[in-house]
C-alpha positions in Angstrom: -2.7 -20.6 -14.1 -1.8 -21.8 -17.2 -4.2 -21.3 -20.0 -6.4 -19.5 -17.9 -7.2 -15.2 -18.9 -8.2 -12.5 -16.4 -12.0 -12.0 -16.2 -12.0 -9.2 -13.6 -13.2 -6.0 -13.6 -12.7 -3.0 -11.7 -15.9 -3.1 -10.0 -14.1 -6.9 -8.9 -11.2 -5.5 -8.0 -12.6 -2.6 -5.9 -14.9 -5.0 -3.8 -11.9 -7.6 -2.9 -9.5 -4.7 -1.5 -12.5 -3.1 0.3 -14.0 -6.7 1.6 -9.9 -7.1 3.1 -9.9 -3.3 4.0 -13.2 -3.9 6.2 -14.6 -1.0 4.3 -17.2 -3.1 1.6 -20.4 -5.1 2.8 -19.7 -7.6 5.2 -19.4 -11.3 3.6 -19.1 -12.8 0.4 -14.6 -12.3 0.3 -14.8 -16.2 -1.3 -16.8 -14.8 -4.4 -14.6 -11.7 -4.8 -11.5 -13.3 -4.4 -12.6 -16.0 -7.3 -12.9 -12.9 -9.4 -10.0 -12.0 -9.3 -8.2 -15.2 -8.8 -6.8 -15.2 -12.5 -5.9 -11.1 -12.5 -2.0 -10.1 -12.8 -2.5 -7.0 -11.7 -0.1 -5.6 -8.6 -2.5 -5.7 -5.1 -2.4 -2.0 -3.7 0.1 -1.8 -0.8 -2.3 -1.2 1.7 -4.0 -4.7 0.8 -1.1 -6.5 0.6 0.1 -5.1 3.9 -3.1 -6.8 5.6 -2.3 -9.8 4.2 0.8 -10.1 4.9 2.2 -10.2 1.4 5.3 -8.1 -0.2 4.6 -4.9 -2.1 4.3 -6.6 -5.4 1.7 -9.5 -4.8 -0.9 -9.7 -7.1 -4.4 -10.4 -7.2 -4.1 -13.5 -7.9 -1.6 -14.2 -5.6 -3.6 -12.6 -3.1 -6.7 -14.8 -4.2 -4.4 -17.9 -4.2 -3.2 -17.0 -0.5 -7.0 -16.9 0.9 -8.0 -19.9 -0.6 -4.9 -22.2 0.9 -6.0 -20.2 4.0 -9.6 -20.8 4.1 -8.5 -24.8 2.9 -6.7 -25.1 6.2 -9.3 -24.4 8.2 -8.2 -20.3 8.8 -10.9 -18.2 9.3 -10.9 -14.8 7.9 -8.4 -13.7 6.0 
């Protein structure tokens, strides 16, 4: 991620924990996890439980982690 900034928003932020929470409109997890694909920011717990990451993943991690999913065929997250 080198030479690349965080872009995100709260608004961004919001929508990616609730699109893996199941509680935000159905669809469209690809666009919100490119927003936050660049943000440092610690996940919440609760998202990083779903997705099977430690307690301190970030965002971008988190991002990172759906996208090598989705890349090997994975559906969902």
């Amino acid at each position: 991620m080198s030479g690349s900034s965080d872009t995100s928003q709260p608004s961004d932020r919001s929508a990616f924990c609730a699109a893996i929470l199941g509680g935000g409109p159905g669809g469209g997890l690809p666009a919100r996890a490119q927003a936050v694909a660049n943000c440092q920011l610690r996940l919440p717990v609760d998202c990083a439980f779903m997705l099977g990451m430690a307690d301190t993943a970030t965002y971008a991690q988190a991002a990172a982690l759906l996208q090598m999913r989705w890349s090997s065929g994975q559906a969902g997250y």
